[in-house]
Structure formats: C-alpha cells, structure tokens
N, C-alpha and C positions, 0 to 999 in steps of 0.2 A: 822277849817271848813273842812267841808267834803262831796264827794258826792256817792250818790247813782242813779243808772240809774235802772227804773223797768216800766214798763208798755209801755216801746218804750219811755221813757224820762229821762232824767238824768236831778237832784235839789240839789240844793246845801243845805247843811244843818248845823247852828253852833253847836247846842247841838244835845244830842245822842238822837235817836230818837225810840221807837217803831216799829217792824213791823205792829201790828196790826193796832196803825194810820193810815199806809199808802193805808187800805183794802178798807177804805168805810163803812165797820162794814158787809163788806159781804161775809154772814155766808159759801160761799161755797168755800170761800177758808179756806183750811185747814192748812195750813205751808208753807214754804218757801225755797227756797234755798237761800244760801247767800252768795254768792262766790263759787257755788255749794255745798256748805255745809249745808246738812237738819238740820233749826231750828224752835224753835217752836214761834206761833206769839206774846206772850209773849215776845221775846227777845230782846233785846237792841242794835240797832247797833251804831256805834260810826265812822267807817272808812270808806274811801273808798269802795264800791260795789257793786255790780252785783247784783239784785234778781230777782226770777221770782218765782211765789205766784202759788203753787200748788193746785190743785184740787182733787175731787175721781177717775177722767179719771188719775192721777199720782201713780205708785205705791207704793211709801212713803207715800202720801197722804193717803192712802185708809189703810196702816198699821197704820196711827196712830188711823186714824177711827175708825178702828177694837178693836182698843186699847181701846179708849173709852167708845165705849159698852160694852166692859164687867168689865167697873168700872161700866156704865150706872147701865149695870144692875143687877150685884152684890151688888149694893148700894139701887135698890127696892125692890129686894131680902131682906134683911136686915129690911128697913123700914117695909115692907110686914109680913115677917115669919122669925123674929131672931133666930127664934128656929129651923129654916130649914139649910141647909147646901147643896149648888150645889157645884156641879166640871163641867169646860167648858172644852170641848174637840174641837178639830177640827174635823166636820164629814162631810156627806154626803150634797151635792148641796153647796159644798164649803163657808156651811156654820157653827156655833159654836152649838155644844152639850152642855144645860146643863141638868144635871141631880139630882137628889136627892141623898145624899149620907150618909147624918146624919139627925137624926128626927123622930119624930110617923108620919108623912105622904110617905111612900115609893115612888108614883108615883105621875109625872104633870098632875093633872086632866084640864080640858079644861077652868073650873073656874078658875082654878089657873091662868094660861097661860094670858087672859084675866084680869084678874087682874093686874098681872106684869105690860102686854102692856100698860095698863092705866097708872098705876104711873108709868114708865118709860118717857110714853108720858108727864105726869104733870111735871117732873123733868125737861123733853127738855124746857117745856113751861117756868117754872121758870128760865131758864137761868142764874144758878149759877156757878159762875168761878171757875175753878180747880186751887186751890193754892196751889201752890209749899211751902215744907217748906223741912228744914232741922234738923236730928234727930240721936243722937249718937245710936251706937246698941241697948245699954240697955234701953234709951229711945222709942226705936222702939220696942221691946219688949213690955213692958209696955203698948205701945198703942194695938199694937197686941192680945195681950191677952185681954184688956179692950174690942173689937171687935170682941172677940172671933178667932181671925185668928189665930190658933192655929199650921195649916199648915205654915204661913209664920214665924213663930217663930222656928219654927223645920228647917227652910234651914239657918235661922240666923246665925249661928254660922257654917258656911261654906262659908260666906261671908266674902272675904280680905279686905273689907275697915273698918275703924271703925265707917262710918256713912251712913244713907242711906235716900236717896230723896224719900218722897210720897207726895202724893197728897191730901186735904180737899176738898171735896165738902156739903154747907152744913151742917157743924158739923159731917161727915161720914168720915171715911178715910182709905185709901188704898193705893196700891203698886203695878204699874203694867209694870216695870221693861222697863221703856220709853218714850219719850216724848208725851204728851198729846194735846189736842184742848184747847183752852183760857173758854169756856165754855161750860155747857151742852146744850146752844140751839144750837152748832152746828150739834148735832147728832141726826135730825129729821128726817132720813131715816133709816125705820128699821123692820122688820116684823118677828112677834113671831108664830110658829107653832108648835100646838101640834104634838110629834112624837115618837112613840114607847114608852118606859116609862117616858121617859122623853121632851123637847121642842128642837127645833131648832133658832137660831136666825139668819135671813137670815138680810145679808148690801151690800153695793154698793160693786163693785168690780171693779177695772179699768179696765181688761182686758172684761170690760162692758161698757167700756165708763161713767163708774161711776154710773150705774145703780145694781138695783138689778134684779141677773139674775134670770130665772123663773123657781121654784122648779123643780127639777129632782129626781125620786129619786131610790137609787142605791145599790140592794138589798146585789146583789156582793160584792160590796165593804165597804156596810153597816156592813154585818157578819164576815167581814176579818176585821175593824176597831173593831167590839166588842169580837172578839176573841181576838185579841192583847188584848185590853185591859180588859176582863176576865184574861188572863194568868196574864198580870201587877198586877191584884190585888191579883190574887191566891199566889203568891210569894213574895209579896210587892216586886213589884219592877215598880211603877209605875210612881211615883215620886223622885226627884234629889234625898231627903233625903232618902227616903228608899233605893237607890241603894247605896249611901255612909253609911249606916244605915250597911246593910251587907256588904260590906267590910270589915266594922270595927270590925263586929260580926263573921261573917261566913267566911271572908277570898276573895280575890279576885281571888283566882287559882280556889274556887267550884263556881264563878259566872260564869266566862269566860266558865266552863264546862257545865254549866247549860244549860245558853243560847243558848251552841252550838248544846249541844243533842237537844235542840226542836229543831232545824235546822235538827239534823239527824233524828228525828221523821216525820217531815213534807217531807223530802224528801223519806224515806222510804213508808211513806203515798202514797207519788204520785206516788212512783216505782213500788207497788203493784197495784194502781188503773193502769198504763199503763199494766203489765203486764198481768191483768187479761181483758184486752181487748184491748191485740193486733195483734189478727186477723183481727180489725175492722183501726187500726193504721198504718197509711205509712207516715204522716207528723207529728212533732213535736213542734209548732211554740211557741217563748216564747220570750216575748215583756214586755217592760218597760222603765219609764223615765229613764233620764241622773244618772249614779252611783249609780243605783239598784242593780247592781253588778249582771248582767247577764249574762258576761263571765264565770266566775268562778261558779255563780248554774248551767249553761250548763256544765261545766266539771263534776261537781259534777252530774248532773243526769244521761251521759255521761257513767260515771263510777258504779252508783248503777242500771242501766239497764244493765250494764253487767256483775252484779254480779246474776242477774237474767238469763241467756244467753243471753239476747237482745242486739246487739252490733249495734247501730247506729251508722250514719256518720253525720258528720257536714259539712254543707254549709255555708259559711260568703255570708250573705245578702251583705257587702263591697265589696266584688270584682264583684258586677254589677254596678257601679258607673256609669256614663256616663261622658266623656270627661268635665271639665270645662266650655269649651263653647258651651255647652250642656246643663250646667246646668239652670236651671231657676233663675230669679232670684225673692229675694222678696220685699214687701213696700218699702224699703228703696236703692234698687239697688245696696243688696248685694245679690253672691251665696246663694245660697236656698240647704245647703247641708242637711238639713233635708225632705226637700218636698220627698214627694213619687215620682214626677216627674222627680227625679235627679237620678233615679234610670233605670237600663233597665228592666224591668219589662217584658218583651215580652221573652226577652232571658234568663231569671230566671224560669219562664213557662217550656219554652222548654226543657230546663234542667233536671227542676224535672219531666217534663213529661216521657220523654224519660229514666230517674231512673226508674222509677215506670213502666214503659213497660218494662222494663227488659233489656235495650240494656247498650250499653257500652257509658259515654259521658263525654267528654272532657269539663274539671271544669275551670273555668278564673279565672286569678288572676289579681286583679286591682294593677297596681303601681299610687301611689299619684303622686310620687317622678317626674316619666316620663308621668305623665298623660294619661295612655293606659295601656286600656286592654290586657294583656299576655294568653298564653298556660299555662294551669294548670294540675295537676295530671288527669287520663283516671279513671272512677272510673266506677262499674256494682256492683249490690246491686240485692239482693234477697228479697224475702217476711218476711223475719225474720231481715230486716235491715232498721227500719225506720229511716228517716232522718229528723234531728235537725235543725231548722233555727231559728237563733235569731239577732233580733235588735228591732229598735222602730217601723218599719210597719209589722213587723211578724204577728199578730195579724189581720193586714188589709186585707180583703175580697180582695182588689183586686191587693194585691200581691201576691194572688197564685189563682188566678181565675181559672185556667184551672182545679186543684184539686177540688173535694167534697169537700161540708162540712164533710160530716160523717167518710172522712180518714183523717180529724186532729184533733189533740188533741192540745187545746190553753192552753198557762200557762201565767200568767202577774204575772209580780212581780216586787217588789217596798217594800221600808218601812215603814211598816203602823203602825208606830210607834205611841201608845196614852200614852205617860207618859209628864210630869206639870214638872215644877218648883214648882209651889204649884198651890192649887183647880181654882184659875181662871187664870194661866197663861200656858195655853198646849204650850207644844215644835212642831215650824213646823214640817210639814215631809220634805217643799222643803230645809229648813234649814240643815236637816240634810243630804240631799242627796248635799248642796251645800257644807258644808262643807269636807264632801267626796271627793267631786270633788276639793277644791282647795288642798286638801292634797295629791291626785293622778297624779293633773296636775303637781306640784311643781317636784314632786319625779320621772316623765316619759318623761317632757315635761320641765324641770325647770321653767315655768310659775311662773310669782308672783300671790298671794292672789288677786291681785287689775287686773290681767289680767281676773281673772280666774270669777271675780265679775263681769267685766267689760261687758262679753258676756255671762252673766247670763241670763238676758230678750229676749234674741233673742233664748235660747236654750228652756227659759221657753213658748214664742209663738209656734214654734215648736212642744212642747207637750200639748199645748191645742191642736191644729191643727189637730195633727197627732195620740195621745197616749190615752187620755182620753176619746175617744169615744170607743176605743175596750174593754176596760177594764171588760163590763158586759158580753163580751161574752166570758169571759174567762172560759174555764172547771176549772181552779185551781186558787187560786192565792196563791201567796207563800210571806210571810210576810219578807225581808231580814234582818228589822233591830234584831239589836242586844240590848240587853238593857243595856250593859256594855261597847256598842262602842263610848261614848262619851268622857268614862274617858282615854282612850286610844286617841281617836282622840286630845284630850285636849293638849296633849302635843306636837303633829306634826303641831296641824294649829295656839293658839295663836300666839308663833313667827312666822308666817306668816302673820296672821293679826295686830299684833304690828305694823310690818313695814308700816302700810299704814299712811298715814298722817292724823291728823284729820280735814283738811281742804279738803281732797281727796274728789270729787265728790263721792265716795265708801267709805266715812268714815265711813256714817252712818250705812250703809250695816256692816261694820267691828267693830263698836262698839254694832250692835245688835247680832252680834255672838260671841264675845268678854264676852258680858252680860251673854250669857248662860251658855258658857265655865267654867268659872271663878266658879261657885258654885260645877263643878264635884271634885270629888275623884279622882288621875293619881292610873292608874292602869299598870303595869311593861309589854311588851308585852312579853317576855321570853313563857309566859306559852299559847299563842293564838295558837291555830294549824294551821300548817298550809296549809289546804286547809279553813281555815276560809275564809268567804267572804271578815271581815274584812281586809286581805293582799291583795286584790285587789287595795286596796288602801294607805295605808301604805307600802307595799311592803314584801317583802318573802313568796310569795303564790308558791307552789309547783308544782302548774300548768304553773305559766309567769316565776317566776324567778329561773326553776331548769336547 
C-alpha cells in the first residue's frame, strides 16, 4: 500500500496507479510533478507521493505543449502533402516557423495554411493517443526512412544509446526528443498564420497565463533570425549532423575559424557604420539577455573603434546599484536586482550629462561586498570619445532620458541561433544561453548546474520585463552565437548536469539539456581564440582572464 497526496488530499492506494486516472479526463492538465519530478500522465506511480497536475500557466507544462504541436503538426503535414517537407524554427511572436524546404511547392500559400489548420483541428478532434514504443537504432532507421525522415536518420548514428523512444499516433510516427501529452485532444489551442514565405504556429505560453499571446510582429528580429539562418544554410551548418558532418570532413580548427571571422565581419560591419557617423554619436548602448556574452563584444568593439582612432570609454551600468534596502523588491518578496528601479538612474544621467558637456566627473564604483557606493576614477572625454554602456537596460529610454535619441547608437545582442537537431526539432536560443550560463557560473562562481537552474525563471521574468521590449529599437543587432559552441560547451556542462539527480525538481530541466548535448561532436578548445566570445564562458578570454 501506498499513498499519494494531490489536489490538497492524500489516498491510500494498493495497486500502482495512473496519473491520468487521478485527472478527471481533464484535458487541461497537461503533466505532473511527482516528487517534483516532471512526468508524463501516462506514468505509473507505485510509491509513496507528492503531486501537483500541471497546466499551460506551468513552464514544463507549456514545453511539453509545444512539443506536441509540432508532432501535431508534422503529422498533417504528412497526411496533407507527403511530398512536402517543412522545417520548424523558433521565430517571431514567440512562436514556431514552418517552412518549406523540400518539394514542387516553394512557398505556404494561405490555402495551404488553412488547410493544415483544419486537419490539424480533425486530429485534436479525433483524440488519438500518443503511444510510446521502443525501437533498436536499426529498427528506427527503418521506420525513418519508410517516413521519409531522412533528417532523423542522418543524427542516428551520433546517438549513444542503441535504442530510441518515439511516438505513434495513428499509424504516423515520429521522434520529438521528449515527453509528450497522453492524446492529441489535448492540443486544441493553437493558431496558424500565414507569414512571410512561409506560416507561424502561434500556442499558449505560461508566461501568458497559458494563453496565447497576441501577434506581435518583429521585423528586427525577424531579419537577424533569417540571416542566421540563411548563413546556417549557406555552409550547412545548420543542423547537429551537418556541424558533426564537417568536422569530420573539413576539420574542427577551419569551423571554429569560420565562425569566428563572421564574428570579425559583423563587428567590422558595425565599426564602420559607427564610424562613418560619429559626429552624430556620443552614447553607445548595447543590451541583451542573461550570457549574450556582452562583456566581451563591448571589449571587442572597444578595441575595433580604436583601430579606427575612435577611443571610447566604458561606463558599468553596475556601479549605480542602489543600496539593498533600496532595492525593490518583486511578486515573490525577493530583491528585484534586475528592475530598472534598483538602479540610480537620476545620478547615471548626471554623470553622462555632465561627460557630454565637457566637464570633468567623478565615476562610482558600487561594492556589492560593503553595499555602498565608492569614489571612482575622475574622467573628462572629448567629442571624439563616445561612451559605451552596457547591461540589460542599456537599451531602455529611460535610463538615459536626459540624452537624445539621435546621440545614441543601440546594439542588442543575443544568440539567434536557427540550427535543429533535425527538421522539426529547433534548438532553444534560451537553452543555449542557459547552458552558457551554468558553465560560466560553475567556473567564476563554483555554482552547481541545479543552482544555476534553480534561478533560471526569475532571470527569465526579468527579461520579458525588462529586455524584449527594446530589442526593435535596436540600430544593430549582433548575432553572438556560434555554430560550433555546442560541441565545445558539450564537454564543460554534461558533467555538470550528470550530477543533478533525476528525481531533482531540475531533473527534468537537466535531462532536456542533457538530450541535446549528447548528439554533438567535442571539439578540442586549444584552437578557440582568445578573444572568442566563447571564453567568456568557458574561461581564458584575454580580456577577464589575462
């Protein structure tokens, strides 16, 4: 005998029992926790525990969602136009790109679109169960290619296990590298828009309260997602197999070099556009989420405006902090060190003000350590000495409100990474900035993986809040990732996420990174230079650590 407490009551139970029993058959809960461990409701508990029945207001929840749809709709895809071939990307209004990629039909005409949506819809209607089966490689193979998934056959053989879980719905089958919903009638929120050449599939989102939020759309960041991935394809290197494809062909010393010169191209890019207008330039503001690695492209721009004679100064947006019990705090009544309100904003003003009139002013330096603001270097700057600020409200109008718009120049950057696993499974971007971040934190901070997890959603609030809204006002935005930093990070954060337990409230978090990891190629750091952005994080950058 055994019990379980869920809904504010605890039952005793002799045999092992279903989650999905315990629902009601209703459909908006999506999974479970169970012992804080995300399981799907399909599962069988048997012991003693805890669960509480997640929704799309959950962010587990809402990832397995997401998961869903694009079996959803890669499986109408299929029934629809066998002869067609999409690839789903992550895009704009946070929600998935598919596109056209193989086939006599090049673009989504609005028939098409509408069509999908209907047999998308008939499949919700039909509420056919996603069964789980298991299948050695060669037999996954086999089915692969009878499906034509020609892409999941090409990363096959870069998978350690020698068997691999997917999915049937149907007579249809697929592999979408995660735990799934018990049927397709749970996925009956969902909306298809034609868009650019191809559609958008817009789904609830938790930090929507599990709603679907209402098309935005983002031209900025629209063109910096299709240039990455323009270049991903122009090089194949857009998918896991194609980056492990050349290694194995081309060598990992001409990737790492590859990658970087577009780095020095893009920066060269923007060091000419500042310098051919900066007469008009006296601010420099350059904003982005958490391990964009915006340290290191400020030294690096830093340094190629003074190979132009442009010699700017940098300002740390951190030493205007304001005293701890200063700070605001947020929902949960923690410090709010990300609010713009935690910040002195009035005397950051005065500051740049008073640079930019020519006088001489005395710079603060914030100690965390003694919580107070210090005397910092006296600094006086000329009209040929524009000044660099950067952090997450750089970007924000009203942290430098006493300046014009027309004396800054805004940069945002982040990694707008569009390369797959294979055609319907795109690699996050926050994924890869989080795995950045537990590998930076371990190595500066010796933070564990499961710490570094742990205030992941509080950093992630923060940059809806605070980061996502500047983003289209950016004059530039700079692409940071790399398309060979996986195979390299692959080695620093696994054994960091090993350690987590897989009963870890963060297990699950750690087994969906874990999943990614695992199909790269290691690539030897030796040959990374180093002002790569990559050593911001890994360590031996020439800027931190000389």
């Amino acid at each position: 005998m055994f019990t379980l407490t869920y809904n504010g009551e605890t039952r005793s139970f002799e045999k092992k029992v279903k989650l999905l029993d315990l629902t009601n058959n209703d459909k908006n809960i999506i999974c479970a926790q169970v012992n804080k461990r995300i399981r799907e409701l399909d599962y069988d508990v048997y012991y003693d525990a805890e669960v509480e029945f997640l929704t799309l207001k959950d962010h587990d929840a809402m990832g397995i969602y997401e998961r869903g749809l694009r079996f959803l709709f890669t499986m109408a895809a299929h029934n629809l136009y066998p002869n067609i071939r999409f690839k789903l990307t992550y895009f704009v209004s946070r929600a998935i790109f598919a596109q056209i990629i193989s086939g006599k039909t090049k673009m989504v005409t609005l028939d098409m679109t509408r069509k999908l949506e209907a047999e998308m819809k008939r499949i919700v209607n039909e509420d056919f169960p996603f069964i789980r089966k298991i299948a050695s490689n060669e037999e996954a193979l086999t089915l692969y290619k009878k499906f034509s998934l020609l892409d999941k056959a090409a990363i096959l053989k870069y998978r350690p296990e020698k068997t691999v879980h997917f999915y049937e719905v149907d007579g249809y089958v697929n592999y979408m590298y995660g735990k799934m919903v018990p049927s397709t009638g749970y996925l009956k929120d969902f909306k298809l828009i034609q868009y650019v050449n191809g559609l958008l599939i817009q789904y609830p989102r938790s930090e929507f309260n599990g709603l679907i939020p209402p098309f935005l759309d983002e031209p900025t960041f629209r063109d910096t997602l299709i240039h990455s991935q323009e270049w991903g394809n122009l090089v194949n290197l857009s998918t896991v197999a194609g980056i492990n494809s050349y290694i194995n062909n081309t060598g990992a010393v001409t990737l790492i070099n590859m990658c970087e010169n577009r780095h020095n191209r893009m920066l060269s890019q923007l060091g000419e556009e500042i310098e051919n207008h900066i007469k008009d330039i006296r601010l420099i503001c350059i904003a982005g989420p958490s391990s964009s690695g915006k340290t290191t492209f400020a030294d690096r721009l830093t340094v190629e405006l003074m190979s132009r004679g442009i010699n700017p100064i940098r300002i740390s947006i951190d030493d205007y902090y304001k005293r701890r019990e200063d700070v605001p705090k947020d929902e949960y009544g923690n410090l709010d060190f990300e609010s713009l309100d935690a910040l002195d904003i009035d005397l950051f003003n005065q500051n740049l003000h008073g640079l930019l009139d020519g006088k001489s002013v005395d710079l603060p330096i914030f100690s965390f350590k003694e919580n107070k603001r210090k005397k910092g270097k006296t600094v006086k700057i000329s009209q040929l000495n524009p000044i660099i600020i950067e952090g997450i409200h750089a970007l924000n109008e009203k942290m430098t409100s006493s300046i014009p718009k027309f004396l800054k120049y805004k940069i945002f950057i982040s990694p707008q990474a569009q390369i797959n696993i294979d055609n319907e499974n795109p690699i996050s971007l926050t994924d890869i900035r989080l795995i950045r971040r537990i590998v930076r934190d371990f190595k500066y901070r010796n933070s564990s993986a499961e710490e570094t997890i742990s205030m992941w959603p509080s950093v992630r609030r923060g940059e809806f809040k605070w980061i996502y809204q500047t983003q289209e006002e950016a004059d530039y935005v700079f692409d940071s990732f790399l398309n060979y930093e996986l195979c390299v990070m692959k080695q620093f954060a696994l054994p960091l996420l090993q350690k987590i337990d897989r009963d870890s409230e963060y297990g699950s978090d750690a087994e969906r990174l874990i999943k990614l990891l695992k199909y790269f190629k290691n690539i030897d750091t030796t040959w990374i230079p180093c002002n790569s952005i990559l050593k911001e994080f890994i360590g031996g950058s020439c800027y931190r650590d000389s």
